[in-house]
PAZAPA-153485 format. One record per residue (C-alpha): residue number from 0; residue in three letters; y, x, z. Coordinates in nm, 4 decimals, always signed. Example, Ala and Ser with C-alpha at 12.3 -4.5 7.8 and 13.67 -1.06 7.14 Angstrom:
2
{0, "ALA", {-0.4500, +1.2300, +0.7800}}
{1, "SER", {-0.1060, +1.3670, +0.7140}}
***
This chain:
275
{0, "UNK", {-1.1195, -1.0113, -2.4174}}
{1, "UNK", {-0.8862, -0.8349, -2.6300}}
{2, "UNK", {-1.0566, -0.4673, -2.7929}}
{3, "UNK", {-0.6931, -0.2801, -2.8170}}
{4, "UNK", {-0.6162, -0.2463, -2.4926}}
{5, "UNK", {-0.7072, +0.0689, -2.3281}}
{6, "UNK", {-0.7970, +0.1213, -1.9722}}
{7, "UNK", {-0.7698, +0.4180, -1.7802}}
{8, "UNK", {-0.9974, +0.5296, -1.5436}}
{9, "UNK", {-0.9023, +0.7735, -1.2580}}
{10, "UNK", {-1.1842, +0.8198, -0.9701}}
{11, "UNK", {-1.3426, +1.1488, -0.8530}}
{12, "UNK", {-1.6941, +1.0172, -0.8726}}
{13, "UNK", {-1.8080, +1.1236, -1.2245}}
{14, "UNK", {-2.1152, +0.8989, -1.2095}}
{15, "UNK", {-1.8985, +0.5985, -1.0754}}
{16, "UNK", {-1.6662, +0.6831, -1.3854}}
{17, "UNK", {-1.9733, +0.6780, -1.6234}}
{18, "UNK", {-2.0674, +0.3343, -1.5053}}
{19, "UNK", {-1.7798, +0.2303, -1.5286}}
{20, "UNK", {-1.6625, +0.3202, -1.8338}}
{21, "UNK", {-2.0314, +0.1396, -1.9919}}
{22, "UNK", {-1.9131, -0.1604, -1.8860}}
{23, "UNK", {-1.5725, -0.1516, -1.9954}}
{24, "UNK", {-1.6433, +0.0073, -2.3521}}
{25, "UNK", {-1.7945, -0.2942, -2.4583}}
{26, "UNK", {-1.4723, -0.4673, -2.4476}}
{27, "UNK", {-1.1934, -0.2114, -2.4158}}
{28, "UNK", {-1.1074, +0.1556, -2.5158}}
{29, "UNK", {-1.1686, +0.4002, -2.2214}}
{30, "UNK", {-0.9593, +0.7192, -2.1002}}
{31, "UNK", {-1.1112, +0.8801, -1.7809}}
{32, "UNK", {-0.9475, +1.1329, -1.5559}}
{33, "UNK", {-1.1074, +1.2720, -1.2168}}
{34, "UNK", {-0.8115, +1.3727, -1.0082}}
{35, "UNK", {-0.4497, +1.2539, -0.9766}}
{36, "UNK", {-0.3399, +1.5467, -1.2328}}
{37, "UNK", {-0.5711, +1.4561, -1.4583}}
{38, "UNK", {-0.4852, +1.1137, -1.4616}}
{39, "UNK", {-0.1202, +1.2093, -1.5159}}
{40, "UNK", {-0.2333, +1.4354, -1.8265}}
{41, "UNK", {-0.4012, +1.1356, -2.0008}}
{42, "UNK", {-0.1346, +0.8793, -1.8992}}
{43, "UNK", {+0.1108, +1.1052, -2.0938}}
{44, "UNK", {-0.1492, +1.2020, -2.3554}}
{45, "UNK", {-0.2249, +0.7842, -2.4526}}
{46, "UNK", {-0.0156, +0.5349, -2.2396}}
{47, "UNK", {-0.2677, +0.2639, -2.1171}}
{48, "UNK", {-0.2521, -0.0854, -2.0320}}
{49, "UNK", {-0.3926, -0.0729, -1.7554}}
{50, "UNK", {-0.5047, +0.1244, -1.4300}}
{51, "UNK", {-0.8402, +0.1706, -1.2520}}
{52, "UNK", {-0.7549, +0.4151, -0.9376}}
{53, "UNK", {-0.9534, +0.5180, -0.7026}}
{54, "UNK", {-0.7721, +0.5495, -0.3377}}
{55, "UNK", {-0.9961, +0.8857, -0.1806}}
{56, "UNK", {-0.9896, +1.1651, -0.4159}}
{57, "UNK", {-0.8563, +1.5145, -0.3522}}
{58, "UNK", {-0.7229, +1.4143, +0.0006}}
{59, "UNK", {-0.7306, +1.0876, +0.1451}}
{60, "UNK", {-0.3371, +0.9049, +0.0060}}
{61, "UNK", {-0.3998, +1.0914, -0.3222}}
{62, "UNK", {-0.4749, +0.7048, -0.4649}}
{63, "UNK", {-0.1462, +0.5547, -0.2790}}
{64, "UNK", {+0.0601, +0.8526, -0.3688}}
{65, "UNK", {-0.0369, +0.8428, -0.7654}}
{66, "UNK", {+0.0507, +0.4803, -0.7963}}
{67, "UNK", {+0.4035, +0.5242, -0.5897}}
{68, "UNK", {+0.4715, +0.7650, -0.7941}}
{69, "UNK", {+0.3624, +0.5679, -1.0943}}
{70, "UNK", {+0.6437, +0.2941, -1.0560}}
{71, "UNK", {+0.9043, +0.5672, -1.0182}}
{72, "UNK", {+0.8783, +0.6796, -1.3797}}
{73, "UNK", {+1.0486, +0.4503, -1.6333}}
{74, "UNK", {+0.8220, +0.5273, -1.9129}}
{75, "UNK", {+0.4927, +0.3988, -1.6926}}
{76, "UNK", {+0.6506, +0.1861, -1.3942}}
{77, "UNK", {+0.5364, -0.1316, -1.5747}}
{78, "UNK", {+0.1447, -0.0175, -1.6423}}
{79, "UNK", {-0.0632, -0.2217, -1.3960}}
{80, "UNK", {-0.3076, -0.0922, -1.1218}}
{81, "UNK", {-0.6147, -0.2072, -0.9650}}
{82, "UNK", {-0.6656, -0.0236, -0.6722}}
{83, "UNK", {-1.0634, +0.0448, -0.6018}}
{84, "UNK", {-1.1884, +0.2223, -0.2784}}
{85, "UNK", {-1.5625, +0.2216, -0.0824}}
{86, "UNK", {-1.3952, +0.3604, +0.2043}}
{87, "UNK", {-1.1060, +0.0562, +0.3025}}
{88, "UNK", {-1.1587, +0.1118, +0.6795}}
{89, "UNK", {-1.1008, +0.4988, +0.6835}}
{90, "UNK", {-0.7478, +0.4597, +0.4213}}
{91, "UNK", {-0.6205, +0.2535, +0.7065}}
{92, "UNK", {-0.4994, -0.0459, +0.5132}}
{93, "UNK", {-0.5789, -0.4171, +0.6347}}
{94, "UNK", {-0.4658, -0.6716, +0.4194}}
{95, "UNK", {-0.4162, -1.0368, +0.4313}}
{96, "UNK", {-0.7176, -1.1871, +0.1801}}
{97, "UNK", {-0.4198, -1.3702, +0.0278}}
{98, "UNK", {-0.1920, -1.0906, -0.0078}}
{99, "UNK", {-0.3809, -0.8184, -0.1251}}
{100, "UNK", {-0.1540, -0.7667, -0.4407}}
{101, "UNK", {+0.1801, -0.8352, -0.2565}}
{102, "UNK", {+0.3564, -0.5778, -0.3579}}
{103, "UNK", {+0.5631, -0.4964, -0.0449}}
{104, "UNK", {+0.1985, -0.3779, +0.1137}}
{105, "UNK", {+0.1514, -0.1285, -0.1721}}
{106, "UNK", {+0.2489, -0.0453, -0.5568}}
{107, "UNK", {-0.0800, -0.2143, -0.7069}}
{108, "UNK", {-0.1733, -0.5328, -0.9018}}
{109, "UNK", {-0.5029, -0.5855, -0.7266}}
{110, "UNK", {-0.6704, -0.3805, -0.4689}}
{111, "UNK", {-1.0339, -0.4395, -0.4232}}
{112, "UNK", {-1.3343, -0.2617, -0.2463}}
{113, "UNK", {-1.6558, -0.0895, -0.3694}}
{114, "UNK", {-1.8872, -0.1954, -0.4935}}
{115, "UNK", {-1.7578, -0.4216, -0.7388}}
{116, "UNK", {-1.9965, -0.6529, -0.9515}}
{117, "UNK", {-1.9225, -0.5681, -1.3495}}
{118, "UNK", {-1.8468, -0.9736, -1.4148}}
{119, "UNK", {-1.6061, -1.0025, -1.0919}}
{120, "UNK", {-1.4276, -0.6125, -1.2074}}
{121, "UNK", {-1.4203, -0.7914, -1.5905}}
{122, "UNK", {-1.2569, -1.0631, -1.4982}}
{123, "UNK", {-0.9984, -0.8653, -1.2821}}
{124, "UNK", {-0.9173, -0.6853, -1.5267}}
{125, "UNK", {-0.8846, -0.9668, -1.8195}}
{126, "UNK", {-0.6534, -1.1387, -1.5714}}
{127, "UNK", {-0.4542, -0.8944, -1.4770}}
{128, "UNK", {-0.3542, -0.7565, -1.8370}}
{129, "UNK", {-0.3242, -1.1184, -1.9292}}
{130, "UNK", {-0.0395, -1.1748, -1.6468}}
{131, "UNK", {+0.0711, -0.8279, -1.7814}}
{132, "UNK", {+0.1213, -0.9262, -2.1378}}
{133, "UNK", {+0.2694, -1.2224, -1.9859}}
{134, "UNK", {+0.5816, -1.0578, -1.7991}}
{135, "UNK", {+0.6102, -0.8145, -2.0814}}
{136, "UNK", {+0.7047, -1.0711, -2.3109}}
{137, "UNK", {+0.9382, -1.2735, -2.1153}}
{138, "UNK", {+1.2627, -1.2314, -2.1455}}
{139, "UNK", {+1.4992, -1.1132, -1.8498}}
{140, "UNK", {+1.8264, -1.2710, -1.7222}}
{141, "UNK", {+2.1327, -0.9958, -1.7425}}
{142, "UNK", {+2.2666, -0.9334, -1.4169}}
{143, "UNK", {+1.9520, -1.1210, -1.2062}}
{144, "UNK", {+1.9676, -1.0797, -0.8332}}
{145, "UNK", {+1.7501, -0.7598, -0.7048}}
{146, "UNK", {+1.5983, -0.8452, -0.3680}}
{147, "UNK", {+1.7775, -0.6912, -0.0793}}
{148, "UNK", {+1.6168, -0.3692, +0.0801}}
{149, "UNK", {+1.5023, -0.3642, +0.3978}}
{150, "UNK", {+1.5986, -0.0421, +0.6624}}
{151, "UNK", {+1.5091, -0.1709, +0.9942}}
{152, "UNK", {+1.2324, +0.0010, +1.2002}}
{153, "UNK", {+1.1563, -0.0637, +1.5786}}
{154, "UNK", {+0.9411, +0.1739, +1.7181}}
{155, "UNK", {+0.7707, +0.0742, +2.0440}}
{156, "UNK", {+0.6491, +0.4086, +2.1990}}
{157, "UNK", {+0.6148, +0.5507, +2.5471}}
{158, "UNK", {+0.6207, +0.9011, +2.4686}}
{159, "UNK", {+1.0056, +0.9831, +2.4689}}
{160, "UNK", {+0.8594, +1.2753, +2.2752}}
{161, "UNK", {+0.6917, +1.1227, +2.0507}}
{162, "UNK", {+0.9305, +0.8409, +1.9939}}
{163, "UNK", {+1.1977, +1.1146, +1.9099}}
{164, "UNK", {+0.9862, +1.2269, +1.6371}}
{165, "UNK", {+0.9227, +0.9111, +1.4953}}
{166, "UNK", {+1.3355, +0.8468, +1.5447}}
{167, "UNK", {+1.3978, +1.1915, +1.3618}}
{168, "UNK", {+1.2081, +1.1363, +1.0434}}
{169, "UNK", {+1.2794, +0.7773, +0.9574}}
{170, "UNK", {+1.6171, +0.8669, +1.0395}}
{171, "UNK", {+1.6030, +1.1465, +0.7504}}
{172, "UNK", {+1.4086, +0.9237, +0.5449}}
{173, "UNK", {+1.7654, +0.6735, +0.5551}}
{174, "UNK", {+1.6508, +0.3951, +0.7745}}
{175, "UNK", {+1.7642, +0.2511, +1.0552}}
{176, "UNK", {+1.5445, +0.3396, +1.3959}}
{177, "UNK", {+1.5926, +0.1638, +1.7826}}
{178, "UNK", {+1.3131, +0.2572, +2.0057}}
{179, "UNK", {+1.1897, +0.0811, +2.3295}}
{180, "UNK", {+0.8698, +0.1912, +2.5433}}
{181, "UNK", {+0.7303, -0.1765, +2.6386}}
{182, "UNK", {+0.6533, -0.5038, +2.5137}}
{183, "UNK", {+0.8967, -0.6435, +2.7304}}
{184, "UNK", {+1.1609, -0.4421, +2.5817}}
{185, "UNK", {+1.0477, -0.5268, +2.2448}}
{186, "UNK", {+1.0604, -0.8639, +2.2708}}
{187, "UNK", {+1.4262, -0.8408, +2.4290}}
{188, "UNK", {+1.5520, -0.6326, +2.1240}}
{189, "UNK", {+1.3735, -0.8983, +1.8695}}
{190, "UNK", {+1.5900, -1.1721, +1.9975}}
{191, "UNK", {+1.9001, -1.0080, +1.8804}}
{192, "UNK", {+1.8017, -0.7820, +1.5962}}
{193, "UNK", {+1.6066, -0.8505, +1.2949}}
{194, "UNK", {+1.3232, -0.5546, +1.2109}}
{195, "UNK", {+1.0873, -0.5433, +0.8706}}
{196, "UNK", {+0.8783, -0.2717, +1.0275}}
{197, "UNK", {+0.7848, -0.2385, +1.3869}}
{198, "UNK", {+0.5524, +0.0418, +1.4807}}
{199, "UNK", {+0.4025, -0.0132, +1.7975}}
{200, "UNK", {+0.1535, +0.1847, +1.9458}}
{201, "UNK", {-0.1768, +0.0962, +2.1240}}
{202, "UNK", {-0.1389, +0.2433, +2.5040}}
{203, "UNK", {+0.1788, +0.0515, +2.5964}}
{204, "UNK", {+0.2357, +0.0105, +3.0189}}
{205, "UNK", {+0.2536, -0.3650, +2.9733}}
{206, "UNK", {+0.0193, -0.4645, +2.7423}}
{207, "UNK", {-0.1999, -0.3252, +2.4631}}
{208, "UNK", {-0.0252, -0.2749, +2.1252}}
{209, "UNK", {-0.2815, -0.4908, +1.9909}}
{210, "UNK", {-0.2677, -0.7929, +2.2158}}
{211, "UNK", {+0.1346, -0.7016, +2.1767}}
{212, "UNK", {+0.1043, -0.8452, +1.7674}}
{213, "UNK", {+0.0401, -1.2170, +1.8701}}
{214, "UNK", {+0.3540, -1.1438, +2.0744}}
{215, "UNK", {+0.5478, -1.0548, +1.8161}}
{216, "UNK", {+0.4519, -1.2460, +1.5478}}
{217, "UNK", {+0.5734, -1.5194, +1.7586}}
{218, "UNK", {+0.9468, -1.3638, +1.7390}}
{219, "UNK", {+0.9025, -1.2209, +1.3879}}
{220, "UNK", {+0.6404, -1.4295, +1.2093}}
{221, "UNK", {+0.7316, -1.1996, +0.8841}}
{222, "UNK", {+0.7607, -0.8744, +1.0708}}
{223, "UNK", {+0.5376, -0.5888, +0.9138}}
{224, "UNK", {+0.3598, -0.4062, +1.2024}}
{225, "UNK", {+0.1792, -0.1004, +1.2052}}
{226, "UNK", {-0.0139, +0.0290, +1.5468}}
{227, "UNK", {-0.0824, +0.3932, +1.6068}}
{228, "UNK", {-0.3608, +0.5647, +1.8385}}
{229, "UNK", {-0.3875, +0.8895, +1.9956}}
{230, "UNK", {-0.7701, +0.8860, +1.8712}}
{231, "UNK", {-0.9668, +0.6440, +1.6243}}
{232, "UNK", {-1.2429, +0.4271, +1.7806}}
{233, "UNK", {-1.4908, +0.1599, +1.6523}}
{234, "UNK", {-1.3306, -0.0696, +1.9266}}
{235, "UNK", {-0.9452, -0.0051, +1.8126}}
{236, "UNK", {-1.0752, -0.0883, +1.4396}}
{237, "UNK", {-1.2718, -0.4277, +1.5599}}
{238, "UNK", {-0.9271, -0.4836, +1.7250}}
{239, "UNK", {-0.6979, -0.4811, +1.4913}}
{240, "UNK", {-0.8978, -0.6445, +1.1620}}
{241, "UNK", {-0.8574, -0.9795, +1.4055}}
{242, "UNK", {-0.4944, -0.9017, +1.3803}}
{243, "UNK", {-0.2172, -0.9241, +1.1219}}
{244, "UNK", {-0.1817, -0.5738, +1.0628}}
{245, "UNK", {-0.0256, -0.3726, +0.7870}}
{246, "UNK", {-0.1546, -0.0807, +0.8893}}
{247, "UNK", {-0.3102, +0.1878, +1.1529}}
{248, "UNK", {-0.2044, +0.5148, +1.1956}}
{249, "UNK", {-0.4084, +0.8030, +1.4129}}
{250, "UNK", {-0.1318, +1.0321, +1.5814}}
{251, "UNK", {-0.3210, +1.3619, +1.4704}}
{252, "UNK", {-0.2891, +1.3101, +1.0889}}
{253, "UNK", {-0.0376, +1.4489, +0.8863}}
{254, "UNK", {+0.2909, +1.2807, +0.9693}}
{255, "UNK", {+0.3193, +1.2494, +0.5831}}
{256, "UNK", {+0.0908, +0.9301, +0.6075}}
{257, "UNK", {+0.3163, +0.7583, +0.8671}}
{258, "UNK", {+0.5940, +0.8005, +0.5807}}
{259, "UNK", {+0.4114, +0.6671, +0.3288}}
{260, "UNK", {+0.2983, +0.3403, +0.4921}}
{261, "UNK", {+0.6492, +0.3083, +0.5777}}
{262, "UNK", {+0.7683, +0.3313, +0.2643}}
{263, "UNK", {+0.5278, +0.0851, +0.0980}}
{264, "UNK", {+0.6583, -0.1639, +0.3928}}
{265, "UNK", {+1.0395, -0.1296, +0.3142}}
{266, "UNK", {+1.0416, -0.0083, -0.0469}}
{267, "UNK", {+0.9050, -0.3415, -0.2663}}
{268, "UNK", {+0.8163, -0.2255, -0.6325}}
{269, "UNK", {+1.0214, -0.4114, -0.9011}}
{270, "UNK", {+0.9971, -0.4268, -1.2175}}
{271, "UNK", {+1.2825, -0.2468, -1.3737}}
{272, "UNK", {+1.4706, -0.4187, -1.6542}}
{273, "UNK", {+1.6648, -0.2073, -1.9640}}
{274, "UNK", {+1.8744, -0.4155, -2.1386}}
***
């Protein structure tokens, strides 16, 4: 394990952080920040190498919206992340076991949940700096091919009200929105169109949204689906962890949220390349 790389630390829980940081100091210098603005302060004040985030801090995206921001700047977009959180279930996020680092799902180089053993965290980290020192020294073709972007969102809601919402802030957010209140409907639109993101939600008046994903998936193996509820239960969360689901989305949060998922779904995070 190489001693000059440093690691920062960003995580709310000052005795978490502590830990932490006595494990890593053995083999790494440590920066530690407790908030999102802290953690912007030190990334400015000593660049690291490498990212430990917590996901709940000051509100509950504070984790998501730090790292988004993160790939924005060109100065830090090529720093890596691991993504820590106890609290997986209540972020909303279900990922694939094998695509927990894709990053279409979210801006992050790992994402793993509390607790974490010190060896398994060490040899995260040792492997994700070493495929980071990797990509920073290859070098990159002039002119390579950028993946396309993706703008297409169904939304499959039976509240015209609702669904006009939805319709009205993807819309201003520069995608491309068709709605349709049933699976039936759904499935009749995915035989002609092609959709990245469908957001269905969970009382539909043919079927429940999340007996609708099998449905789908059939159409649109690839298709990234997110379900929204009026209200969050233990039954709707047993539901849809035995589904392929990108994410969940409770009606009464801040719409803000919604965005944001959507945005991780149909914005990948590339590497920039200056030439």
């Amino acid at each position: 394990m190489a001693r000059s790389h440093k690691i920062l630390i960003i995580d709310d829980d000052p005795d978490y952080v502590n830990a932490t940081r006595h494990i890593l100091e053995r083999h790494y210098a440590v920066l530690c920040a407790y908030n999102g603005k802290e953690g912007w302060q030190r990334l400015k004040e000593e660049k690291p190498d490498l990212i430990i985030l917590d996901v709940l801090m000051e509100n509950k995206t504070e984790g998501f919206v730090f790292s988004r921001e993160l790939r924005k700047e060109r100065a830090f977009h090529d720093i890596p992340v691991i993504m820590l959180t106890g609290m997986r279930q209540q972020t909303g996020f279900f990922f694939p076991k094998d695509q927990s680092s894709d990053p279409r799902l979210l801006p992050t180089d790992l994402f793993m949940e509390k607790p974490v053993s010190p060896t398994e965290l060490l040899i995260n980290i040792e492997n994700v700096l070493q495929r980071s020192d990797f990509l920073h020294d290859q070098p990159f073709k002039k002119g390579e091919a950028k993946p396309p972007e993706h703008k297409f969102i169904l939304i499959v809601e039976p509240d015209k009200g609702v669904a006009n919402e939805y319709r009205t802030i993807f819309r201003d957010e520069g995608y491309e929105v068709q709605i349709v209140s049933s699976v039936t409907e759904t499935v009749k639109e995915l035989k002609n169109i092609k959709c990245d993101c469908i957001i269905v939600d969970v009382d539909l008046p043919d079927m429940a949204g999340y007996d609708a994903v099998s449905v789908i998936k059939t159409i649109e193996p690839t298709a990234n689906i997110i379900i929204t509820a009026a209200t969050n239960t233990k039954e709707l969360e047993a539901r849809i962890r035995k589904e392929d689901i990108f994410y969940y989305y409770i009606k009464s949060f801040d719409r803000e949220e919604l965005k944001l998922a959507i945005r991780n779904v149909l914005t990948p995070c590339e590497r920039e390349v200056h030439l």
